[in-house]
N, C-alpha and C positions, 0 to 999 in steps of 0.2 A: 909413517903410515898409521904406525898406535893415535897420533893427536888428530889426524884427518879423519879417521873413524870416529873419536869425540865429538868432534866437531859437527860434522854429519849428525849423529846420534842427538845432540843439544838442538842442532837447528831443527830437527824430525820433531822433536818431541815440543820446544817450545811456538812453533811456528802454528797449529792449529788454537794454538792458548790466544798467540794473537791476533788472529782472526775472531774469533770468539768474544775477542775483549774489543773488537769494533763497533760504535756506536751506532745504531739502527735510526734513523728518522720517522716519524711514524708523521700520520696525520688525515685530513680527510677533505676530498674536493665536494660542493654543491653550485650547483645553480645558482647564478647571482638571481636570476628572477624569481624563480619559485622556493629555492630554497633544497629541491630535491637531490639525494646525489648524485651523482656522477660516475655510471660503473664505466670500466674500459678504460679510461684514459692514462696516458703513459704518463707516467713520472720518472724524470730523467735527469741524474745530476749535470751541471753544465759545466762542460770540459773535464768529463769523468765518461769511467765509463759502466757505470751500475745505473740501471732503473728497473722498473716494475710497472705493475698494471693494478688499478683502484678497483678494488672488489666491488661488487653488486651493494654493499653501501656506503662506497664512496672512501671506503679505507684503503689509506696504502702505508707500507713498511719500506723504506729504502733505504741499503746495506752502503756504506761508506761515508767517510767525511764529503761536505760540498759548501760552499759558499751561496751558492742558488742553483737553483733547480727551477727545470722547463718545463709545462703541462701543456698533454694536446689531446682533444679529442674529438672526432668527428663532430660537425654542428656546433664547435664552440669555437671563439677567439683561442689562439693558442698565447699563454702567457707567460713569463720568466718572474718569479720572488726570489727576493734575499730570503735564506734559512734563519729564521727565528727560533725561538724556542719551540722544543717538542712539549706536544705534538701542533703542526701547524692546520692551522683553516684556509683553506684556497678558495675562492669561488674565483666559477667562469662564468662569460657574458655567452650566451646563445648566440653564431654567425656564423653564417652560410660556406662554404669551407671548397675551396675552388681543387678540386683535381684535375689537371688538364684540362678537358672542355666537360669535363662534370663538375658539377654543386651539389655538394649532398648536405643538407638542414639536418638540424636536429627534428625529433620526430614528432607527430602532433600528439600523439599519444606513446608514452613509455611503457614497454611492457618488463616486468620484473617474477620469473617465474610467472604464478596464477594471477598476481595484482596488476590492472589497468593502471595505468597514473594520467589523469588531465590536468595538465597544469594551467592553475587561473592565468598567468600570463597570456597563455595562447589563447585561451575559449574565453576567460569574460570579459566584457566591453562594461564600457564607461557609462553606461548608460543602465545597468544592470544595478537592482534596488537590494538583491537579497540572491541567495544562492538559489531558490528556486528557479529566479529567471536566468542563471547561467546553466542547472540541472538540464533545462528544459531543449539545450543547444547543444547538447553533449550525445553524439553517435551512438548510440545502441543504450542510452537511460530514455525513460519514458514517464511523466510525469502526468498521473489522473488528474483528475480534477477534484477529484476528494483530500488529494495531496500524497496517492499512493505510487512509490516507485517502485519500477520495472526494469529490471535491465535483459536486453535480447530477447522479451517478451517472457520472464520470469519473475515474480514479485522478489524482493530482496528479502533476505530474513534475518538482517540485524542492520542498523543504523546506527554507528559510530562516531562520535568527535574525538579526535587524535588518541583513537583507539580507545575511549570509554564510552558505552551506549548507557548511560544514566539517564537519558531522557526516557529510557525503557520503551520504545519504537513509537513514542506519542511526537516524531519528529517533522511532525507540521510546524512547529513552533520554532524550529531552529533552524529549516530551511528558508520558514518567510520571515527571517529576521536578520539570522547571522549576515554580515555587508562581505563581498566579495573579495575587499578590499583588507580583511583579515583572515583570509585564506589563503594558503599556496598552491593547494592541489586537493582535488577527489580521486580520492581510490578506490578502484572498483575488485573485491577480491573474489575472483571468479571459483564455482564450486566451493564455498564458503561452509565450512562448520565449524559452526561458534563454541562449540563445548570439544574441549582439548583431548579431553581421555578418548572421544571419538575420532581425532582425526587420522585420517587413513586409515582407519575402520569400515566407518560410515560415509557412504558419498552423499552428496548435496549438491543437485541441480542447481539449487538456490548460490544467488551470490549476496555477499557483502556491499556493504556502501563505508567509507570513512571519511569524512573532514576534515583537511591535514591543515592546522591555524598557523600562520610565521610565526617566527618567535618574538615578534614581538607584540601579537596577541597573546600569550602564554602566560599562567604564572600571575595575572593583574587583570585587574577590574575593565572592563572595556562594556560599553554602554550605547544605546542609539536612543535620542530623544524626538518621538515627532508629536506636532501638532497642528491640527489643521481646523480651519474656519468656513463657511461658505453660506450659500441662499439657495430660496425653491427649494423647499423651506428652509429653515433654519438648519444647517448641518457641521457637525463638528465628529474630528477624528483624533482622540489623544492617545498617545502608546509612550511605554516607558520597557528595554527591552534590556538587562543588564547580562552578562555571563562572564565568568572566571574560569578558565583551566589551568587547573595545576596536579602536580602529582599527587598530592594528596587530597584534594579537594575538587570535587566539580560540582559548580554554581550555572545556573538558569533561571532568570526569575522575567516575567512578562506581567505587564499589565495594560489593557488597551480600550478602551471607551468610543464608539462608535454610531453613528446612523445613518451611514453612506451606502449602506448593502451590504457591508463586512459580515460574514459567517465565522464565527467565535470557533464550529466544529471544526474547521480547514486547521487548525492548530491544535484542539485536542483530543480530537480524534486518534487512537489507537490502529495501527497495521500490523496486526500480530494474529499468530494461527494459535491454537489451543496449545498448552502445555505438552499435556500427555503425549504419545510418543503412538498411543493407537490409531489405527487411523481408522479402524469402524466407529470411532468415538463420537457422538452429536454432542455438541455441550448447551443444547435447549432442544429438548423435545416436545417441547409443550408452547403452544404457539399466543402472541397477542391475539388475545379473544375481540377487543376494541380495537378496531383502527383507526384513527381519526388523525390526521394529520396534513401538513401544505403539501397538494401537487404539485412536483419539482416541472417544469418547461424546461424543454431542450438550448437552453441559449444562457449565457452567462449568468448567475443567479445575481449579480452585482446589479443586472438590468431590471430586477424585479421585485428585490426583498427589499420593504418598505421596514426597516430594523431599527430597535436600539437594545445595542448588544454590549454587555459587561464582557471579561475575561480577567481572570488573576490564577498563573500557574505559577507553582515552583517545582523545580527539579534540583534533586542536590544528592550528591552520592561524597562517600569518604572511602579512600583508597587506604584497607588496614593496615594488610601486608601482601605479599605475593599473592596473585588471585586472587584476595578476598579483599572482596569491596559489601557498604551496606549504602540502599538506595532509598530516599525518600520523596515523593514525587507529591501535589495537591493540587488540584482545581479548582475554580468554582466558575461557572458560566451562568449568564445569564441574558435572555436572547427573547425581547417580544417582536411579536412581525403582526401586523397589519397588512390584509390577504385580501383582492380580491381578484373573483375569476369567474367566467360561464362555460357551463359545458352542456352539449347538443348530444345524444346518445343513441344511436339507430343499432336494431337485432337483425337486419336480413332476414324478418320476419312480416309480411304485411298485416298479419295478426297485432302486431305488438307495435304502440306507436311509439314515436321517438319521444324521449325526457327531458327535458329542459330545465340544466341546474344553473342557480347564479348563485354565488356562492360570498360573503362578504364573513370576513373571519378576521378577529383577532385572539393571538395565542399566546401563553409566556410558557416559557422554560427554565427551572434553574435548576441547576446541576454540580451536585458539590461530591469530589473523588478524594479520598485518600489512600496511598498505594506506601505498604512497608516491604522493600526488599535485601535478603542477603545471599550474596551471592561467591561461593565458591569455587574458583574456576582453574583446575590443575590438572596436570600431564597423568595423574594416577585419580583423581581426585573430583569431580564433581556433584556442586549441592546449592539449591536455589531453592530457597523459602521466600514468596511472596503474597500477602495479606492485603485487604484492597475493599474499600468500601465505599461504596457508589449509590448516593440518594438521589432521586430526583421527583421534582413537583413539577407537573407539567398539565396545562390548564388551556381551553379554548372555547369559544364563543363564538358562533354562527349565527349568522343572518340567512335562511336561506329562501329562495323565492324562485319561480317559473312555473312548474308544474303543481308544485306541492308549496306553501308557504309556511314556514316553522322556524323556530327558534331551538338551536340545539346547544349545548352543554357537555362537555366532556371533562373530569379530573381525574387523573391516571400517572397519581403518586407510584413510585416504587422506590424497594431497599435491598439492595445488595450487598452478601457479607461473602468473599471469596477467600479462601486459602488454597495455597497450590506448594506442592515439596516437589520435589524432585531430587532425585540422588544417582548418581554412576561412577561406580570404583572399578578398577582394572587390578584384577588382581595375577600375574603372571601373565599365561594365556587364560585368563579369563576376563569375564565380563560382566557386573553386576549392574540392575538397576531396579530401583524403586520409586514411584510415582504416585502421588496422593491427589487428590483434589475432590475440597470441600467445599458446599456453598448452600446458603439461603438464599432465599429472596420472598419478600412479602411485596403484594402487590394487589390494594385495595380500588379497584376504579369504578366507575360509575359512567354513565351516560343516559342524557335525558333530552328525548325532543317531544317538544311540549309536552303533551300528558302523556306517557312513554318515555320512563324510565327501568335503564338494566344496571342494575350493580351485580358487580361479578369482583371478589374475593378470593384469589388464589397466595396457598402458602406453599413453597414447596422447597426440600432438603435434598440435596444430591452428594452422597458420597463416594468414588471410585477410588479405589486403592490396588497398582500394578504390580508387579515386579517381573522383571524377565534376567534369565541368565544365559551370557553365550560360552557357544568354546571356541576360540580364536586360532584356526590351523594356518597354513603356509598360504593356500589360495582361499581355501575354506572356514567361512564361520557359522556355528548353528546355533542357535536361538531358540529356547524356550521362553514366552511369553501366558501370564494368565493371572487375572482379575477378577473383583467382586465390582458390580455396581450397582447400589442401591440410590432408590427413587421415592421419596416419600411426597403425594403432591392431594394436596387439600383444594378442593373445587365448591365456590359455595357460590349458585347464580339464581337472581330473581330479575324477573322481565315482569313489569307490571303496563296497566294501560293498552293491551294488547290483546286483539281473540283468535286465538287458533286452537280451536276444537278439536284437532286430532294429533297435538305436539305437545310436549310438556314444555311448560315456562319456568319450571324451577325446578333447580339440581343443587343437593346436596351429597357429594358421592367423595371418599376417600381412597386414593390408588396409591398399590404396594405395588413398586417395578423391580425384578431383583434379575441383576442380570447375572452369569458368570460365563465367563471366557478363557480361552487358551488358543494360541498358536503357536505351531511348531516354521521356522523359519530356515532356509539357509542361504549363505550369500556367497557367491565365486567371486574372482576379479583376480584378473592377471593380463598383465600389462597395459592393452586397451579396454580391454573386457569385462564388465560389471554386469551382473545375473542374481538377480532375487527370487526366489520361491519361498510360498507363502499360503498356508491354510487354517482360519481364523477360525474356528467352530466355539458357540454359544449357545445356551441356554439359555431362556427367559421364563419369567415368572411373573404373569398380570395377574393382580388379585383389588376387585373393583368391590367397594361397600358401600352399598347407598343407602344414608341416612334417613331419606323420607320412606323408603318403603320397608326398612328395617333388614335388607336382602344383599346380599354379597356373592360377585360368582369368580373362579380361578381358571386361569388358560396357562399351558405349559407350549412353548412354541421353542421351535429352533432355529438356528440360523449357521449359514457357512455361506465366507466370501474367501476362495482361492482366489490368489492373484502370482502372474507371470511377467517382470518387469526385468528389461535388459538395456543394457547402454556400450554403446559403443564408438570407442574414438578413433574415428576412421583415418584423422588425419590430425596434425597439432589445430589445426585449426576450426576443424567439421567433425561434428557427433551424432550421433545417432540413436533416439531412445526409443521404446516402446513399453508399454503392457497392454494384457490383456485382463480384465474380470469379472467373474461373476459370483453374485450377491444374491441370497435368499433370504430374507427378514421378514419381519414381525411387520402388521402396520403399526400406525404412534399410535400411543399410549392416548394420547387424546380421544379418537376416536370413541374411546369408552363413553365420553362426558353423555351421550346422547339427552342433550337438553338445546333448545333453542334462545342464542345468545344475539344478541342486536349489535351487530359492528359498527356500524353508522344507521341514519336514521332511515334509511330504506333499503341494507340487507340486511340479511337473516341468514344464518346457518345452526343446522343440525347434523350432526355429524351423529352415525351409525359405525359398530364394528364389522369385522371379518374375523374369521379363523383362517381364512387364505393368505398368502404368506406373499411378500413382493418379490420378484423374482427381477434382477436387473443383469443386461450384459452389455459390456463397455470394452472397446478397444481404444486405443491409441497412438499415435504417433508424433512425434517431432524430429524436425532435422535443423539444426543450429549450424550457423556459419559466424567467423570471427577473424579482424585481419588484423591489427593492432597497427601496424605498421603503415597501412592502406586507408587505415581511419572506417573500415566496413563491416559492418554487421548483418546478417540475417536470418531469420528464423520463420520456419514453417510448421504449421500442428494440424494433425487431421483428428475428429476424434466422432466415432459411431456411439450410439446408445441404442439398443432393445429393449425397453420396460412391462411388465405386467402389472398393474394396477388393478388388486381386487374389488378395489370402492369407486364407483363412475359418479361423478356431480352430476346432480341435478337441478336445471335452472325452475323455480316454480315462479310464474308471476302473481300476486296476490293481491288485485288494485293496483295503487303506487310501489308495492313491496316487492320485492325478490328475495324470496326462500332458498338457501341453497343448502340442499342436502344430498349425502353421499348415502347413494345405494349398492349392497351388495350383486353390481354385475363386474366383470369382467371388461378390462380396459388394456390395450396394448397401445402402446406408446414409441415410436423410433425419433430421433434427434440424429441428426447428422451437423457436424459444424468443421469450416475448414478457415484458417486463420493465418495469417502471415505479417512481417513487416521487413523492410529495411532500410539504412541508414547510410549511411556515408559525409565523412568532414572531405572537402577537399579545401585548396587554395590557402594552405598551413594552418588552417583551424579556421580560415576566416569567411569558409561556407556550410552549412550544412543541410543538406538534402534525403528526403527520403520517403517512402509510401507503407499506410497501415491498410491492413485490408482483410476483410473476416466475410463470413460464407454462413447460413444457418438456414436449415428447413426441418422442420419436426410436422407429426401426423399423430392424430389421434380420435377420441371422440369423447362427446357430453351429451347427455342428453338437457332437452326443454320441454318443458310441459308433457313431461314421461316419454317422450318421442327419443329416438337416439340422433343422433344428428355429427356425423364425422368432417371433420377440418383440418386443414394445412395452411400451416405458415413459413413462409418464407422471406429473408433478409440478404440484404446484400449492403456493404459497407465499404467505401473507398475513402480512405485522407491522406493526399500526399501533403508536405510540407515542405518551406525551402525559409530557412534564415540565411545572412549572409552579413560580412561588412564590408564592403564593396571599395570604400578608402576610408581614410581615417576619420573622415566628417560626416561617410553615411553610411547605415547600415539599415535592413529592412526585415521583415518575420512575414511570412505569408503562410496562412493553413487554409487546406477546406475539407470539410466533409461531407458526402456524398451518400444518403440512405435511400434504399429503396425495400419499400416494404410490400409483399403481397401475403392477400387473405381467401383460402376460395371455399366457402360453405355450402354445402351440395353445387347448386346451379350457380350460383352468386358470387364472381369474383370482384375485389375490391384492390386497388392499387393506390398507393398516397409513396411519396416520395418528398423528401428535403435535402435543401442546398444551406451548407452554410461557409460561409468566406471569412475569414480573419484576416488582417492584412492593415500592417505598421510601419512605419517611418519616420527613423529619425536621425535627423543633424547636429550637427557639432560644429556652430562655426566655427568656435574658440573650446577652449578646454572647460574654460568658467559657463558656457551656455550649452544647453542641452533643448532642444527643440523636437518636439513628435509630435505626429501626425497617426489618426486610431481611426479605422470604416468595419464595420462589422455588415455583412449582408446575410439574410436567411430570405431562402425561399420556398415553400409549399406548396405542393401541387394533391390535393385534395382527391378523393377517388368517385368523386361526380365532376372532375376536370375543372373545377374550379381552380382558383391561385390566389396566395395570399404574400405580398414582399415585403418587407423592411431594408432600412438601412440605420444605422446608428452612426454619428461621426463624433468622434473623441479627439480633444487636443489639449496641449500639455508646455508649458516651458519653464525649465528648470536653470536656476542661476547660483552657480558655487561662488557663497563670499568670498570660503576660505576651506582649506583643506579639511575642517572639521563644522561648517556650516556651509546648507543650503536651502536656497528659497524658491517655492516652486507653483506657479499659478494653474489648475489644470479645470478641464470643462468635460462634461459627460454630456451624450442625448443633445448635443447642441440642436437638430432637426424637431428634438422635443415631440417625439415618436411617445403616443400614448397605450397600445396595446400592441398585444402581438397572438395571430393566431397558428395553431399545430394541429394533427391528429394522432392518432394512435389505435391501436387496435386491442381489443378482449376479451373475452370469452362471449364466444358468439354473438360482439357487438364491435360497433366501431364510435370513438367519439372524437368529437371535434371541441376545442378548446380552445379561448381566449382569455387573455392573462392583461393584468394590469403591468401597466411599463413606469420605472420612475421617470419621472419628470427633469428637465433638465438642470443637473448641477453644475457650479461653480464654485468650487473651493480653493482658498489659499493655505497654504503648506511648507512648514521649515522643520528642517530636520539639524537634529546638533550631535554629532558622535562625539562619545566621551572614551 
């Protein structure tokens, strides 16, 4: 009995030793196609009986010896490997998975906690040049036309490549360039905040965007070389477009020569909101006094812009150590366009005849940026010092003819010198932050139509420096916020060639803007429920010295904007927001200037103060919908506005001239705007459909020729879309949009509406040819019941030599369509407009990835 109780007792004791001393299998399953992992799927030794289940990224541990092991997961091939060495890499092939008389696929979109996953397998097609045009097919993204995305009708607020945003949100350049084809998926990470020491702090409407590259773009030089040739006139398109991602290193460099219509901005163009963290914050108070610039037409600018445009960006950031990366970013652009246009001008006045502008313009731009950033980004820890200097020469030349015939001239250099800090530490339950932002800018310009010239010399210094601290309770955080911000703005303007006997032509005046602020903040949230209250109270300090009269006077004004904002997740899938607020401010700063400045060669403005204070009140609403699984998105916003406005415009007609000066009357202003869209992929990613549609009527009044005169305007906006690839050899894009615009001034209503049609096609006999079909239609219904139609037809054939070349013949304006007319409405005027159209191209085109 004594040795059976040893016995016992040795087996008790060493029996959990060998379990313990059993070998674990580790390893991790992904997607043969995208590369993404694979959470859920069982792993299970074969002819044993231990498995497990792969974590949310694609990890699993499996406890016993096996010779192979079986993996299955809903939507995939189920598969059997020999066990190799740990830790092992599985990939599954995506296929359709038959339960009884159900099929359940894998899904078109993955959802992973808050991050969306598209994987380019499913969404991009063959025919697809750049991730822009696969963005553009993706359910609930939205892609401007300036190159700004949206996701469920909210702008994104950071743009990512495999989790580095080095391109510092200037990612026009990496959307129309990076090839599809070194992608595995975009990530969409919903309610996104970028700075770590705030997450689950701070909530963020805003989402993320990321670019996830295979691995075997990763790590190594990867390149796109295109060049292209053609006629009517002479035209050529060269780009050189290279990028590296690696851990320690992120490379971007673009180079593209152009004069096919290509717009240089569509790539370095910046989507970024101001640093500072206040949201009463302007970061230009003080307005282009000159305007002179191309009026943009409603219809693709490629149809118009008669260009030859430079671009050379680099982007490049170095990954130090943990969260600290330093980024350095350069531009230089340059962009002439040869302009011509007429425009017809009617005031709903029979006093006032209509004006008749022809406009023949050419302009150059260059534009040279350089941007230093370092950026600290940790769980206790954040700090971002960015430095940034942006020159530009910008220069044009008018012909102008109809009513008035003159030669006009405009040069409107400027220098901007920016710094921006930022700092946020967590210290326990607390909460620290400090916020800086410093800037110049000099800004000498000039314009001159014929004998009538204004130069106008502005220098002005802006320094804001924040800080706010919270205290971080169980539901509750409160927040102290309060800042200085100082305004130093030099005004030196002379208007010569000109007689207006009751206005001054020249202004020399120095303004001291000092502002100081505090607000007391607090925020709730508990469980679905996010609540902000918020009362910003300021003090201002205008102190105006004018040089010519030797005289200086000081206003002490105040300001307070409460606001009441709430969120609520009503469902995992539907949210619900709102605020409310109201705003009592200062008018700008500008208004001091009281000097009459020449903005182009037949308006005028003079701007007059107030001591009356703007008085604004705004509500809002949204209600978001999202189904990841359903591939559905949709989003609704309603939002009211009440304004008072102390300074009412007044239109003066002066001859050919209009004077437009702000007098001290009273002005009340309402906006009402109602907005919506939605989306849907059906048919596994291989359709997608859906309708944007916005709502706007605003009321108010201006006076003319000292008379008051009130107006309403009103908008209405429809564009469904439908892409699709219908089999494997055809796939098609169809948009339209639909505006209808109304104007009614006293007795005088005006009605103008346009149609405009997008609509693509293209084939795939073979893998090696790529063939499409392009018809553009706009149409115009004019508010004298006129109409004006076009149609544009574009075509295109593309032939892959080889996996890393292709050659591609394509045709623009084949109908050789020479203008195009619009209207538009403005301040108590309506004008009609006719635009130069290019002329028909034919280019040939090869592109060589490296």
């Amino acid at each position: 009995m004594k040795r059976l109780a040893i016995l016992l007792l040795y087996v008790s004791l060493h029996l959990p030793l060998c379990y313990g001393q059993m070998k674990a299998l580790v390893g991790s399953v992904t997607d043969e196609e995208s590369g993404e992992p694979v959470a859920g799927a069982i792993v299970q030794a074969v002819g044993g009986k231990y498995y497990t289940f792969t974590t949310n990224d694609g990890r699993f541990s499996l406890k016993g010896e096996a010779r192979q092991i079986r993996v299955q997961s809903m939507g995939y091939r189920s598969i059997v490997v020999d066990v190799s060495e740990s830790p092992m890499h599985i990939k599954m092939k995506p296929e359709a998975t038959q339960l009884k008389d159900v099929i359940i696929k894998a899904p078109d979109i993955i959802q992973r906690s808050d991050t969306l996953v598209y994987s380019m397998s499913k969404w991009a097609q063959k025919q697809d040049r750049n991730m822009a045009d696969v963005l553009r097919r993706l359910p609930g993204v939205e892609v401007a036309e300036d190159g700004g995305i949206k996701y469920n009708g909210e702008p994104i607020n950071k743009f990512y490549i495999d989790g580095s945003d080095f391109v510092n949100d200037r990612y026009g350049v990496a959307t129309n360039n990076i090839s599809p084809d070194d992608v595995s998926s975009v990530e969409i990470m919903e309610n996104h905040q970028p700075v770590k020491v705030l997450e689950g702090l701070e909530f963020s409407q805003q989402a993320g965007l990321n670019i996830k590259l295979k691995e075997a773009a990763r790590a190594r030089w990867i390149g796109i070389l295109n060049g292209g040739m053609g006629a009517e006139p002479l035209l050529y398109d060269a780009s050189l477009f290279a990028m590296r991602i690696a851990k320690k290193w992120q490379n971007m460099e673009t180079l593209r020569l152009n004069d096919t219509g290509w717009n240089p901005s569509s790539q370095s163009q910046r989507h970024t909101d101001n640093t500072l963290p206040s949201s009463g914050y302007n970061d230009n108070p003080w307005p282009d006094y000159i305007a002179i610039g191309i009026t943009s037409a409603p219809l693709d600018e490629l149809r118009t812009r008669d260009n030859l445009s430079f671009l050379a960006q680099s982007s490049n950031a170095r990954h130090v150590a943990d969260g600290l990366d330093v980024k350095l970013n350069a531009t230089y652009q340059a962009d002439r366009l040869d302009f011509t246009n007429s425009c017809t001008t009617r005031y709903f006045d029979k006093n006032i005849p209509s004006f008749l502008e022809q406009n023949t313009m050419r302009s150059h731009k260059n534009q040279l940026n350089g941007e230093w950033s370092l950026q600290l980004n940790r769980r206790n820890n954040y700090l971002k010092d960015n430095l940034s200097v942006d020159a530009l020469w910008n220069r044009a030349t008018s012909a102008v003819s109809g009513t008035q015939t003159l030669q006009q001239h405009s040069d409107l250099p400027s220098l901007d010198i920016t710094n921006d800090l930022q700092l946020v530490r967590r210290i326990d339950s607390h909460l620290l932050t400090i916020s800086s932002h410093n800037r110049y800018a000099h800004r000498p310009h000039s314009l001159t139509a014929d004998s009538i010239k204004q130069d106008l010399t502005t220098d002005d210094f802006r320094s804001v420096t924040e800080a706010r601290y919270g205290w971080l309770l169980r539901r509750w955080s409160f927040y102290a916020r309060g800042g200085i911000d100082l305004n130093l703005h030099r005004f030196q303007s002379s208007l010569s060639g000109l007689m207006l006997p009751d206005y001054p032509l020249d202004g020399r005046r120095n303004f001291t803007v000092l502002k100081t602020y505090a607000s007391p903040e607090a925020r709730y949230q508990h469980r679905r429920l996010w609540l902000t209250l918020s009362l910003p109270i300021g003090y201002y300090y205008y102190h105006v010295a004018d040089r010519l009269a030797d005289t200086s006077t000081g206003k002490h004004l105040m300001t307070v904007s409460p606001m009441v904002y709430v969120r609520h997740q009503i469902t995992a899938k539907t949210e619900l927001s709102a605020y409310l607020n109201y705003s009592l401010l200062p008018v700008a700063p500008s208004s001091y200037t009281q000097t009459v400045v020449m903005s182009d060669f037949r308006n005028l403005t003079f701007q007059t103060p107030s001591t009356e204070s703007i008085r604004q009140r705004s509500a809002f609403v949204r209600l978001r919908y999202r189904n990841p699984i359903t591939s559905l998105f949709a989003n609704l916003s309603a939002k009211y506005e009440q304004d008072y406005q102390p300074l009412m415009q007044n239109q003066l007609f002066i001859g050919d001239r209009i004077l437009n000066e702000f007098v001290a009357l009273g002005n009340n202003v309402s906006i009402t705007q109602l907005n919506g869209g939605i989306s849907k992929g059906l048919w596994s990613a291989k359709i997608t459909v859906g309708i944007d549609a916005s709502f706007g009527h605003s009321r108010t009044r201006m006076m003319r020729q000292n008379v008051e005169q009130p107006y309403t305007s009103t908008f209405i906006t429809l564009a469904p879309k439908f892409t699709g690839k219908f089999t494997r050899w055809l796939s098609t894009d169809y948009r339209l949009t639909y505006t209808n615009n109304r104007y009614h001034v006293d007795a005088v209503k005006a009605i103008h509406s346009a149609l405009r049609q997008n609509f693509s096609v293209t084939f795939l006999p073979t893998d090696q040819w790529h063939i499409a079909f392009g018809a553009e239609h706009y149409y115009t219904r004019f508010s004298t019941d006129q109409t004006a139609s076009i149609v544009f037809l574009d075509a295109s054939v593309r032939r892959l030599l080889s996996k890393h070349i292709d050659l591609a013949l394509a045709a623009t304006n084949l109908l050789d369509e020479t203008d195009y007319r619009y209207t538009s409405f403005g301040s108590l005027s309506e004008s009609l407009y006719s635009f130069n159209i290019r002329p028909r191209n034919i280019i040939i085109k090869m592109q060589i990835k490296i």
